[in-house]
Structure formats: structure tokens, C-alpha cells
LUMFIDO-144235 format. One record per residue (C-alpha): residue number from 0; residue in one letter; x, y, z. Coordinates in nm, 2 decimals, always signed. Example, Ala and Ser with C-alpha at 12.3 -4.5 7.8 and 13.67 -1.06 7.14 Angstrom:
<pts>
PT  pos  code    east   north      up
PT    0     A   +1.23   -0.45   +0.78
PT    1     S   +1.37   -0.11   +0.71
</pts>
This chain:
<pts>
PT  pos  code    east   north      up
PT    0     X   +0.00   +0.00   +0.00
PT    1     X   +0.07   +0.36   -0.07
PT    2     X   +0.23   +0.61   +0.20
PT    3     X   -0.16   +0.79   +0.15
PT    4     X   -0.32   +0.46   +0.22
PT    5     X   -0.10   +0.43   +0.54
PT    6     X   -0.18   +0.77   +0.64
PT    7     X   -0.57   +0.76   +0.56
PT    8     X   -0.56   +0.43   +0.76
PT    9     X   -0.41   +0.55   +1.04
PT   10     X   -0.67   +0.84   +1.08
PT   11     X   -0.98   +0.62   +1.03
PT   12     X   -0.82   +0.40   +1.32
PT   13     X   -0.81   +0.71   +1.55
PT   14     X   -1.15   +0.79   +1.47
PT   15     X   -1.29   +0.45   +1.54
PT   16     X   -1.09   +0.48   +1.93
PT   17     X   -1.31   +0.80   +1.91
PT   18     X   -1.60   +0.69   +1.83
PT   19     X   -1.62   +0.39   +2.06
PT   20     X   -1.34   +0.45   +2.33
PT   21     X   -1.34   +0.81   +2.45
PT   22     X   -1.65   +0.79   +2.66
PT   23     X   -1.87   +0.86   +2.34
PT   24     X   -1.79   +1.25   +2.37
PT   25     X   -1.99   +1.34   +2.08
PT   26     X   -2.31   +1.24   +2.27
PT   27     X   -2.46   +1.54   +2.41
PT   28     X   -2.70   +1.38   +2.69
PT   29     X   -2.54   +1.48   +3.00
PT   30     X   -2.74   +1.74   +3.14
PT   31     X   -2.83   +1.85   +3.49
PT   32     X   -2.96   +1.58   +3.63
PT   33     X   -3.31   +1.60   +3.80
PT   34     X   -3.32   +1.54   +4.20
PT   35     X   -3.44   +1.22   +4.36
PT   36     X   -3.65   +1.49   +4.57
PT   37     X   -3.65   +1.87   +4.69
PT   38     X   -3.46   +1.97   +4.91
PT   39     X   -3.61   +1.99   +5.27
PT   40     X   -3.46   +2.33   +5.36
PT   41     X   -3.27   +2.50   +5.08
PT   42     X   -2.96   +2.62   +5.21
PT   43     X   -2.83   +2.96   +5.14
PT   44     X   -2.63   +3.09   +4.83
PT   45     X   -2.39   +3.38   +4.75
PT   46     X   -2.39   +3.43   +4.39
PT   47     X   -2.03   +3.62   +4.30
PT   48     X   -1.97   +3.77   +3.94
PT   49     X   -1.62   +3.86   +3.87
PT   50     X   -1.66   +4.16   +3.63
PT   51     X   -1.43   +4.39   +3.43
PT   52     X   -1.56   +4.63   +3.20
PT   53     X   -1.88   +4.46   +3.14
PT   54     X   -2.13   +4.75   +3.07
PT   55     X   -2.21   +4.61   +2.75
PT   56     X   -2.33   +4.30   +2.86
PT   57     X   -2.44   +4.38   +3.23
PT   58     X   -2.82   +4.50   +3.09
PT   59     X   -2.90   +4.15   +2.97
PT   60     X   -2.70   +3.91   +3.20
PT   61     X   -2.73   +4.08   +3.57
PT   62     X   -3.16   +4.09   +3.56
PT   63     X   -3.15   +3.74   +3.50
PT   64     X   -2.96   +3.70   +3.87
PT   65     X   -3.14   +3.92   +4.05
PT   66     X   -3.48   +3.75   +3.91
PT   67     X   -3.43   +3.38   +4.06
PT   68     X   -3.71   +3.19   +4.14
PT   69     X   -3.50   +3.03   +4.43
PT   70     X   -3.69   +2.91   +4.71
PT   71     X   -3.40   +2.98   +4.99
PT   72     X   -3.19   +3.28   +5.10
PT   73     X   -2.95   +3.35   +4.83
PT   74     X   -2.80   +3.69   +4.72
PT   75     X   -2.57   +3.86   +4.44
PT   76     X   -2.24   +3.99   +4.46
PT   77     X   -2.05   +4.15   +4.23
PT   78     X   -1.69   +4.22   +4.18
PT   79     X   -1.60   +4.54   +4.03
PT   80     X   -1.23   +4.46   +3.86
PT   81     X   -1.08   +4.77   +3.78
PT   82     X   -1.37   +4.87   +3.52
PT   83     X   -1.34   +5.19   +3.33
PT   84     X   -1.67   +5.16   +3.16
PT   85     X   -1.87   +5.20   +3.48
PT   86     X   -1.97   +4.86   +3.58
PT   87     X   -2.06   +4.90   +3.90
PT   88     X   -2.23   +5.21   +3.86
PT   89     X   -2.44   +5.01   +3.61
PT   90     X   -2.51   +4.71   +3.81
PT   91     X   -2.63   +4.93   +4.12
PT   92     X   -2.86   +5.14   +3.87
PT   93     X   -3.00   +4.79   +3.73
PT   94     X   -3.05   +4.66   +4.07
PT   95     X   -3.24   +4.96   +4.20
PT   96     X   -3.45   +4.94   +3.87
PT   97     X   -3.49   +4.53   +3.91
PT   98     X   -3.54   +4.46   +4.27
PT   99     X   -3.52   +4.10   +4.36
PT  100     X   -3.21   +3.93   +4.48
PT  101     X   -2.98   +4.14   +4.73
PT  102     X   -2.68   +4.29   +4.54
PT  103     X   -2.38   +4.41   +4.66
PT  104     X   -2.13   +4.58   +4.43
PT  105     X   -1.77   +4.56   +4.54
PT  106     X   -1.40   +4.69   +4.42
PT  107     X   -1.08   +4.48   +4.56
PT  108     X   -0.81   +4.68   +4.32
PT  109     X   -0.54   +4.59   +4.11
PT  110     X   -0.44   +4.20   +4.16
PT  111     X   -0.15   +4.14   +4.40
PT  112     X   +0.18   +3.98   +4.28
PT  113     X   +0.10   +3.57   +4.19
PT  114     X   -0.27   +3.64   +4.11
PT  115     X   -0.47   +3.66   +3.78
PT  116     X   -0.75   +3.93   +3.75
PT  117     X   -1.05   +3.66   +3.78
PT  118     X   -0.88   +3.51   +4.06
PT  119     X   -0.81   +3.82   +4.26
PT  120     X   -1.20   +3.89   +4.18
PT  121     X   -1.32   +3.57   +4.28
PT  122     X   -1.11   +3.58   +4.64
PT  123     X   -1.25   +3.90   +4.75
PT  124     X   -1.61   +3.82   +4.65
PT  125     X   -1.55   +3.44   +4.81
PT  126     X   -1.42   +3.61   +5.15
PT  127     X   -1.70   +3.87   +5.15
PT  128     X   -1.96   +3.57   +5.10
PT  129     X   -1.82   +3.32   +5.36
PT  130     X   -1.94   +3.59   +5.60
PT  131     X   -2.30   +3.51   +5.50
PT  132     X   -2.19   +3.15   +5.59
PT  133     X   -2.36   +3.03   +5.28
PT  134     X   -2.36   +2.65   +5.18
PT  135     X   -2.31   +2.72   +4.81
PT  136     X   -2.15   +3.00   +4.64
PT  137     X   -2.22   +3.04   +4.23
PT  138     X   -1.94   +3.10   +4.09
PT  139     X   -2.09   +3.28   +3.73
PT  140     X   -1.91   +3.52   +3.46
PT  141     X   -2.09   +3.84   +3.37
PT  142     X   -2.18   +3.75   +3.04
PT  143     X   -2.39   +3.48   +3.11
PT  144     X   -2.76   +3.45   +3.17
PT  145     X   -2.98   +3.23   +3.36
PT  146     X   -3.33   +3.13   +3.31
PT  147     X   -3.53   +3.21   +3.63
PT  148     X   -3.53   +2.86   +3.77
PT  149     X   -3.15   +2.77   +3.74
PT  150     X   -3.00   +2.82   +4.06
PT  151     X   -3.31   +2.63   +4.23
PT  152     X   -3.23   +2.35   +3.95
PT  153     X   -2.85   +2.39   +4.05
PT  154     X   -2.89   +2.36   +4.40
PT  155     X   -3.16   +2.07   +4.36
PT  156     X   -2.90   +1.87   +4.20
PT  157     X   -2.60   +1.92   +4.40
PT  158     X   -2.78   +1.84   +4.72
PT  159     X   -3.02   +1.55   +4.55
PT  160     X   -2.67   +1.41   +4.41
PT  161     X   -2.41   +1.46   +4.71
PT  162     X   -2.23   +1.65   +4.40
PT  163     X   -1.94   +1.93   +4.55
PT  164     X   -1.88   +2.08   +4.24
PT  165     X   -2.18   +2.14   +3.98
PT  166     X   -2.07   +2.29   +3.64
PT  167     X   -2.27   +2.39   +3.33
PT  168     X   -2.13   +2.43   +2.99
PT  169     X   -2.31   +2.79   +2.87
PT  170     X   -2.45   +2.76   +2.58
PT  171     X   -2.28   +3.01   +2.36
PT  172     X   -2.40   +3.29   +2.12
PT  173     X   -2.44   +3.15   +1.75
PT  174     X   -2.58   +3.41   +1.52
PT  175     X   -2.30   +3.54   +1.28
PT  176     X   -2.13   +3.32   +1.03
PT  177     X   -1.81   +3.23   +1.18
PT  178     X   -1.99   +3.16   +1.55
PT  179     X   -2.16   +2.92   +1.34
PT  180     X   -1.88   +2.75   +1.23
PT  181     X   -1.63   +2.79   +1.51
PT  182     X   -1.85   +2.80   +1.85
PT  183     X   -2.01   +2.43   +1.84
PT  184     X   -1.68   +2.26   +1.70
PT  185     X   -1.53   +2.49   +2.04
PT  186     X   -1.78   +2.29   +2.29
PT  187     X   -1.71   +1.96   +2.03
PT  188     X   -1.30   +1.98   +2.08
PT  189     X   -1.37   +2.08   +2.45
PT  190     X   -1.59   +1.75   +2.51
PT  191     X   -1.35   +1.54   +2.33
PT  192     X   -1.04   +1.67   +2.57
PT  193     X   -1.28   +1.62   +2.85
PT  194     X   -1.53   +1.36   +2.86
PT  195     X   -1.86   +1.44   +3.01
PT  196     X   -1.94   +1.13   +3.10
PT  197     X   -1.56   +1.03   +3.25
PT  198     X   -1.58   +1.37   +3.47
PT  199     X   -1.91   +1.23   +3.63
PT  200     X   -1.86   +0.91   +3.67
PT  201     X   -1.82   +0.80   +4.09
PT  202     X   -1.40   +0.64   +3.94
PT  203     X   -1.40   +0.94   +3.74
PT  204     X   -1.15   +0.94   +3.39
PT  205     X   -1.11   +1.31   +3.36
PT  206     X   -1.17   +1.65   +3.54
PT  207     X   -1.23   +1.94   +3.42
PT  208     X   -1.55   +2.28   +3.49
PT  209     X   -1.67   +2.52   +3.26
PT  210     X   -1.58   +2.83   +3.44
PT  211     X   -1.92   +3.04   +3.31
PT  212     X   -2.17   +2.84   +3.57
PT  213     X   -2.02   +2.70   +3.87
PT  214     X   -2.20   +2.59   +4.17
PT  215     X   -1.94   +2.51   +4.44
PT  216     X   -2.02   +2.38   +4.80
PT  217     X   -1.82   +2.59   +5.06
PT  218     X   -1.70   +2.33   +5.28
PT  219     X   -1.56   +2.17   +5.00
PT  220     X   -1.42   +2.46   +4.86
PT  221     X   -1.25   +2.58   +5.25
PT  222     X   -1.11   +2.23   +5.24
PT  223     X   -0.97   +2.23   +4.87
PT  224     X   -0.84   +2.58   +4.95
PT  225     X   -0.96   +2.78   +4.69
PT  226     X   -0.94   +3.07   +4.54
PT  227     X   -0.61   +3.11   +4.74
PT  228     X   -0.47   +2.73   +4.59
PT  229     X   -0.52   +2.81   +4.22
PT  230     X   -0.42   +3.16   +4.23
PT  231     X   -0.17   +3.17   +3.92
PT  232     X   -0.37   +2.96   +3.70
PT  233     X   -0.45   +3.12   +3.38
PT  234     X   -0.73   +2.87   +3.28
PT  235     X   -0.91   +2.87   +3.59
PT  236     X   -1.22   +2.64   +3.58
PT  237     X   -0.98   +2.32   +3.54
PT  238     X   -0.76   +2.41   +3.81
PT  239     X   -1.07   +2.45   +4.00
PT  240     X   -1.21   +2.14   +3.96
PT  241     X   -0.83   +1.97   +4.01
PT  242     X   -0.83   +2.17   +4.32
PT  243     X   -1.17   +2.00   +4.44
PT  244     X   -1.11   +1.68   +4.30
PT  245     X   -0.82   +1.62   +4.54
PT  246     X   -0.99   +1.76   +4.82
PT  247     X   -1.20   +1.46   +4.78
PT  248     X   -1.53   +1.68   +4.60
PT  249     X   -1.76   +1.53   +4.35
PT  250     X   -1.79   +1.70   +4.02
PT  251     X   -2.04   +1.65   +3.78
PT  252     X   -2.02   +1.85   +3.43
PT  253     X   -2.28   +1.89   +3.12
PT  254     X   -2.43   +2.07   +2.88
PT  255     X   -2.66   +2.35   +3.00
PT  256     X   -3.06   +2.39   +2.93
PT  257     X   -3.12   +2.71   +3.11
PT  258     X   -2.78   +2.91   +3.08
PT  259     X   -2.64   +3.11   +2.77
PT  260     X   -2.36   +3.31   +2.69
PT  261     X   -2.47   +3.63   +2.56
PT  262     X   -2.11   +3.73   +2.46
PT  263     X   -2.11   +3.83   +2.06
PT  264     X   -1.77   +3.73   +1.89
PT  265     X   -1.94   +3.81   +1.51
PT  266     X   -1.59   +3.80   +1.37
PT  267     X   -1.30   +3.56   +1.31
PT  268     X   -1.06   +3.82   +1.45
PT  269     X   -1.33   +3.78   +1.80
PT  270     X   -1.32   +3.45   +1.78
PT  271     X   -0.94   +3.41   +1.68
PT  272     X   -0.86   +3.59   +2.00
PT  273     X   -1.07   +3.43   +2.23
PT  274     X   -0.87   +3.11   +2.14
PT  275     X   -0.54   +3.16   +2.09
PT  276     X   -0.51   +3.36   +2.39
PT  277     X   -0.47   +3.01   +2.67
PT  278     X   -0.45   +2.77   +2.37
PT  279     X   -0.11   +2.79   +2.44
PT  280     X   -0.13   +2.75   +2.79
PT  281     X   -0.34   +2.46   +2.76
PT  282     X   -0.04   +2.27   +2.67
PT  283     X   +0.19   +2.42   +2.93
PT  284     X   +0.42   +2.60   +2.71
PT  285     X   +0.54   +2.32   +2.55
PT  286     X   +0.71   +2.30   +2.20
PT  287     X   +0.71   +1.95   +2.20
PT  288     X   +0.36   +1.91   +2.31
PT  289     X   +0.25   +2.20   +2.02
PT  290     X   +0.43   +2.02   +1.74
PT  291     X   +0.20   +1.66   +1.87
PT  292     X   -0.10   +1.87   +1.87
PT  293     X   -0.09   +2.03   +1.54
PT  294     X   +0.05   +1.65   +1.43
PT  295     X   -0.26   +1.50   +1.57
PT  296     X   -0.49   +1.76   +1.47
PT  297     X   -0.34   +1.71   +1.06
PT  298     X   -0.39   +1.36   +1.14
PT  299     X   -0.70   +1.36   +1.28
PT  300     X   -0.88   +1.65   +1.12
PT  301     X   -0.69   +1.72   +0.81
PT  302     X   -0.59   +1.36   +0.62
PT  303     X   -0.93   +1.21   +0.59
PT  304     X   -1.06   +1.50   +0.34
PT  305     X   -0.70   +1.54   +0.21
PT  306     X   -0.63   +1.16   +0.13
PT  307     X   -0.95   +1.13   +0.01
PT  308     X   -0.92   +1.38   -0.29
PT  309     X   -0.57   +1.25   -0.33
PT  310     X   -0.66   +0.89   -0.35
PT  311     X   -0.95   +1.00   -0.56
PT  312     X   -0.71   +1.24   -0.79
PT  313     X   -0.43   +0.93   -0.79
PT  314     X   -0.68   +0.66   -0.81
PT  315     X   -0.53   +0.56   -0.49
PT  316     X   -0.84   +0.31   -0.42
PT  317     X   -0.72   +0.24   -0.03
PT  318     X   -0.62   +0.58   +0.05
PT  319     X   -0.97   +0.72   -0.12
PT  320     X   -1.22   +0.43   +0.06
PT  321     X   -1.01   +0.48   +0.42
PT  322     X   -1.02   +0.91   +0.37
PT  323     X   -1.36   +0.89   +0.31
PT  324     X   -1.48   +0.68   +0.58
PT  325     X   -1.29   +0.84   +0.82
PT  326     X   -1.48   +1.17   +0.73
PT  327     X   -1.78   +1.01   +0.72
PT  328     X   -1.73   +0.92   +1.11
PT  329     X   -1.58   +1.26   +1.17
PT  330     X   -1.88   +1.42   +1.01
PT  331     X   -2.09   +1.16   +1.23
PT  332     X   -2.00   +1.26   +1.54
PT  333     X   -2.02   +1.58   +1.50
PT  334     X   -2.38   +1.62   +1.42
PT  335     X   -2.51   +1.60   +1.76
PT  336     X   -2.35   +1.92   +1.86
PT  337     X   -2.48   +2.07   +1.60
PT  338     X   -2.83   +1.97   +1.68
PT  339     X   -2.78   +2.08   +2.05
PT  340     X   -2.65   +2.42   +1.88
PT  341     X   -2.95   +2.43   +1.66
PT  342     X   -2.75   +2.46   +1.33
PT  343     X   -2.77   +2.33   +0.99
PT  344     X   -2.65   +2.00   +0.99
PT  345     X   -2.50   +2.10   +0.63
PT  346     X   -2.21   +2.27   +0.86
PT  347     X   -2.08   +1.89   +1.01
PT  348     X   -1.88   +1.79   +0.69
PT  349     X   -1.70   +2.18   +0.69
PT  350     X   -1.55   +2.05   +1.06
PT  351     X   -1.20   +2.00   +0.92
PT  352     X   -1.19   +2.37   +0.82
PT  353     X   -1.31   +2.48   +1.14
PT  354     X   -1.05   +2.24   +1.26
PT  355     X   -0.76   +2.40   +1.03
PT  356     X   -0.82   +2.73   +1.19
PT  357     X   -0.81   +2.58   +1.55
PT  358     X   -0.46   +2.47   +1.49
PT  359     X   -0.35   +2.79   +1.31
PT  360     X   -0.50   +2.97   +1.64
PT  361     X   -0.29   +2.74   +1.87
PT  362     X   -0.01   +2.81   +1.70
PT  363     X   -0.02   +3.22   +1.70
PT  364     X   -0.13   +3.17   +2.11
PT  365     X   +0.23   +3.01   +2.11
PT  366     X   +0.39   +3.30   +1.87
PT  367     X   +0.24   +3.50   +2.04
PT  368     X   +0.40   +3.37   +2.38
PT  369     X   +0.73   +3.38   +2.28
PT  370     X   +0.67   +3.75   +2.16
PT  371     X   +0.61   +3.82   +2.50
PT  372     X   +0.22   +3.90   +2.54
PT  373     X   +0.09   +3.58   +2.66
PT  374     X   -0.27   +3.54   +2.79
PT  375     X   -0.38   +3.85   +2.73
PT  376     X   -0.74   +4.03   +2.85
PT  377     X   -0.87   +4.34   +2.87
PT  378     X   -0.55   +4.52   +2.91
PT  379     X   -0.39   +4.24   +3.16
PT  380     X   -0.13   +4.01   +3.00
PT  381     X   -0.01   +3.72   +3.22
PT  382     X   +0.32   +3.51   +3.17
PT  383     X   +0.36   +3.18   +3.28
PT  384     X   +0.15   +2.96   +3.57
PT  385     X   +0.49   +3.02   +3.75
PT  386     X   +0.57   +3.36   +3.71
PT  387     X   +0.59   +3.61   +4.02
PT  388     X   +0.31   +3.85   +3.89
PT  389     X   +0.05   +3.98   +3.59
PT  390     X   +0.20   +4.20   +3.36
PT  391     X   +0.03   +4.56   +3.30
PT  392     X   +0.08   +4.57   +2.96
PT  393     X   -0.11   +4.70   +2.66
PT  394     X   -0.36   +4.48   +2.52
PT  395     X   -0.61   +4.55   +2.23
PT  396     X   -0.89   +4.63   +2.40
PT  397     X   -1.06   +4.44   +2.15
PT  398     X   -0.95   +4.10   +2.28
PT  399     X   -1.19   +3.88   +2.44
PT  400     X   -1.20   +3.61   +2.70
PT  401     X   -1.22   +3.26   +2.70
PT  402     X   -1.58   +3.11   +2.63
PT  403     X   -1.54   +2.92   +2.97
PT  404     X   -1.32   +3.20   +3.19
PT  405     X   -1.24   +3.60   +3.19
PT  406     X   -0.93   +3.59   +3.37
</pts>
């Protein structure tokens, strides 16, 4: 057989593992899971929303808190992070002009030395909420809305389950072109790093939290010492669930019903941001690791189209038949998200595209590492997990967070 043969092999035997052996990621059934019964006495809930310059978004996401249909005491804080678009301002005038849920709007300053912004948010809205001795704190990013019933679903499920850590994927905004073709392949890679159903299992296979919509018990989250133990970490809602995995917490992870990200990214250049600034730190800075990612993801992604129409144009008959089914089970397993997404299904065969410009993004997060500007957001650039402090450098203020974190 041909060198094209071998290579169109080799990627239709990955994508059988995929299919059958990574705990069938592409399935997109695990969501909150309904409580064996209601709770007796609900137990009382800080909210905290780390916000920086979030005026834009506040209108549309902050309502949604203050309206919650939750049966207990519970009550909204948010963290002011050095906004210069009047934020707080905002969320007071929204919460005067609202009602509902109790909000307080706090300011902690510029992060100390070893902190990322998010994390420096989090621990002063944390501290200020363990006063209220609450039994859960929601930990949820100013651009995301919740459905009136969502924290009482939340809680329901954490206490009906014995769950520590409950975490919802957002679902994300998909109304221009490229959120079309980038956002569900985003949640699609994500679930394929990190099983759903291997986070939740009782033995569980992988850990990992979506950092938009986190429910987090505070006993568990005193013992797993948090915010304080994950301070550095760029991409924050994996270390947290590391952090509360080995304090001995339960996670459970899925795909969200009754939350949205109301975040627009209408253009590649949003999009390409959003990604390539912790692409690289997802694979701790390594070289070595970047050059197996982008060869995995030409293996993966790339050959089955590419051997295809070579094996097609060379009348390769092995390399053609092994391409094409390959991209046939690619295209397979990617439906599902798009059905969840509520997308043509006409988009699932365009995946390795969408796929080519993932790898290009990794590849400019690590260019643009080793030029110096790291993770960068909202006019905060931060180094390494071990470096001493942020960086007050000058960002584009048009760069955006990550879909799952605003660091």
C-alpha cells in the first residue's frame, strides 16, 4: 500500500478509538440531572460575578440574577475589577431598577503579585460571601444569563446528588457566520479533551468545569483551599475542579438547558482571540507538546478530506475508501453538537476547516508567547502559571475572553 493509504488508515483507526473509546464524547445527553427529591430546607447561596468592563453585557446578563425563582436565601455579589466603563455604577442602577435578589457591588483593586485578575475577583467576593456563611456559592461570569429557575435546579441537583462541584457548559451565542462554524466545533474539541461522562462518573476518567456556571459547595471549597490554591492559574475552571477533586469533592459536568452566553464574537478576529489567547497554555508552554498537537490535529482532522481527494485524484483506491470513511465518522459525530447548537446540519462535513483554523490559532497563542504577550485580556497580559506576577501591559482592548473564563 501507498504512503496515502497508510496515512488515511491511520486516521480512520483514530477515529474508530473516538468513536467507541473516549467515553462517546460526541453524545450530548449529559445534562443537569433531576433530583431524587426537593430539598427539605434549601440552604443559602452567595452568587459572586467577577466583572471587568462589562457595561455592555451587564443590561442583559445581571436581571437574569437578581430574578431567581429560588426558594432559599441566596444573594448577588459582584466584583468590580478595575472597570473603566462604569460597571458598578451600572449594576447598582439595574438593581435599584430590578429589585429581587440582594446585590452588593464591590471593588478589591489591582491584583497582588501571583494572582490573575479573575482570581483576585473571585477571592475578594469568596471572602466577602463566607461571612454570609452560605452553603453554596455560584461562581458565574458576567456574560452569562440564567433562566429564572436555574440556581433552584442547580442547588436541587447538588444536594439531591451529594455533587461538590456542579458545572454547566453555557451555551454560547451562534448568530454570525463564523460563531456558526467555530463555536459548536469549540464545545465539540472541549468535550473530546474532557469527557462528560468520564468527569461524572463515581472512578472518574477526567476533570475538568466550565468556568461560566459553577456551583461550588463551601465546605468543599474551604477544604480544597480555593481561590487562594489556584491563584496563578490562567485557565481557571480546570484548576478548580483539580483543586476540588483532590480535596475529595464530587464533580459533575454537562451541557446547559437554562444558561447562555450572551457574549457576541461576530468576527473571526473575535473568535481568533478568544482562542489563541490560553490555547497555548493549555499545553503548558510546550514546544514538544504544540508540534504533537498540530501533528494529531493534521492527522485527525486534516488527512481524511486530504487523502480522500488524493486517493480520488491518484486513483489511490485504499487511500480514497479509508479518507472517506474516516470523514464520514468525523462528520458523524459531529452532528449531535450541532443539533444541541440548533445549526444546519449541512455545517458537520465543513468540521476539518473549522479544525484548520483551530490549529493555526494554537499556533499564534504560542507566537504569540514567545513575543512576549501571553494570555492576554482586557489590558492584563499574564506570563507563565509560575511567574511572580500579571503584567500591565497593553492589550487590544478588542481582545476577548475565554468562552469558559475572563481571567
Amino acid at each position: 500500500m501507498s504512503l496515502l493509504a497508510w496515512i488515511a488508515i491511520g486516521s480512520l483507526t483514530v477515529w474508530g478509538w473516538l468513536l467507541l473509546g473516549q467515553g462517546w464524547f460526541w453524545r450530548t445527553d449529559q445534562r443537569l440531572p433531576a433530583p431524587r427529591a426537593a430539598p427539605e430546607r434549601w440552604p443559602r447561596v452567595v452568587v459572586v460575578v467577577p466583572a471587568r468592563d462589562e457595561a455592555e453585557v451587564l443590561p442583559l446578563s445581571l436581571p437574569s440574577l437578581l430574578a431567581q425563582d429560588y426558594p432559599g436565601p441566596a444573594e448577588v455579589i459582584l466584583v468590580d475589577d478595575g472597570s473603566t466603563d462604569g460597571t458598578g455604577r451600572l449594576a447598582e442602577e439595574l438593581a435599584l431598577a430590578q429589585g429581587g435578589l440582594p446585590l452588593t457591588v464591590v471593588s478589591p483593586g489591582d491584583p497582588e503579585a501571583g494572582w490573575t485578575g479573575k482570581l483576585w475577583a473571585l477571592r475578594h467576593g469568596t471572602a466577602l460571601a463566607r461571612e454570609r456563611k452560605p452553603e453554596f456559592l455560584l461562581l458565574t461570569d458576567a456574560d452569562i444569563a440564567h433562566e429564572p429557575d436555574s440556581l433552584r435546579l442547580l442547588v436541587a441537583a447538588a444536594t439531591g446528588h451529594g455533587l461538590d462541584l456542579v458545572s454547566q457548559m453555557a451555551r454560547l451565542r451562534v448568530a454570525s457566520f463564523w460563531e456558526r462554524l467555530v463555536v459548536p466545533a469549540f464545545v465539540y474539541f472541549f468535550c473530546q479533551l474532557y469527557p462528560f461522562r468520564w468527569i461524572n462518573r463515581r472512578r472518574p476518567l477526567a476533570t475538568a468545569a466550565a468556568g461560566g456556571c459553577v456551583l461550588l459547595r463551601t465546605e468543599t471549597a474551604d477544604r480544597a483551599g480555593v481561590p487562594e490554591s489556584i491563584r496563578q492559574a490562567v485557565i481557571d475552571d480546570v484548576s478548580l475542579a483539580r483543586a476540588v477533586r483532590a480535596a475529595g469533592g464530587r464533580i459533575w459536568l454537562g451541557l446547559a438547558e437554562r444558561v447562555d452566553s450572551i457574549r457576541p464574537y461576530p468576527r473571526l478576529g473575535d473568535l481568533w482571540r478568544m482562542v489563541s489567547r490560553s490555547a497555548y497554555t493549555q499545553l503548558r508552554h510546550s514546544p514538544l507538546v504544540l508540534a504533537g498537537t498540530v501533528a494529531g490535529l493534521a492527522l485527525v482532522y486534516l488527512a481524511p478530506p486530504a487523502t480522500l481527494l488524493a486517493g480520488l485524484a491518484t486513483r489511490d483506491a485504499a487511500a480514497a475508501w479509508a479518507g472517506g470513511l474516516a470523514w464520514a465518522v468525523m462528520t458523524g459525530t459531529y452532528l449531535p453538537m450541532l443539533r444541541y447548537y440548533r445549526q444546519p446540519l449541512r455545517l458537520a462535513p465543513l468540521l476539518p476547516f473549522t479544525a484548520l483554523l483551530y490549529l493555526l490559532m494554537t499556533v499564534d497563542s504560542a507566537v504569540q508567547h514567545y513575543r512576549g504577550r501571553g494570555a492576554a485580556w482586557k489590558g492584563r497580559t499574564y506570563d507563565r502559571p509560575d511567574a511572580d506576577a500579571p503584567k500591565s501591559k497593553s492589550a487590544p482592548q478588542s481582545a476577548f475572553p475565554d468562552t469558559g473564563s475572563n481571567d
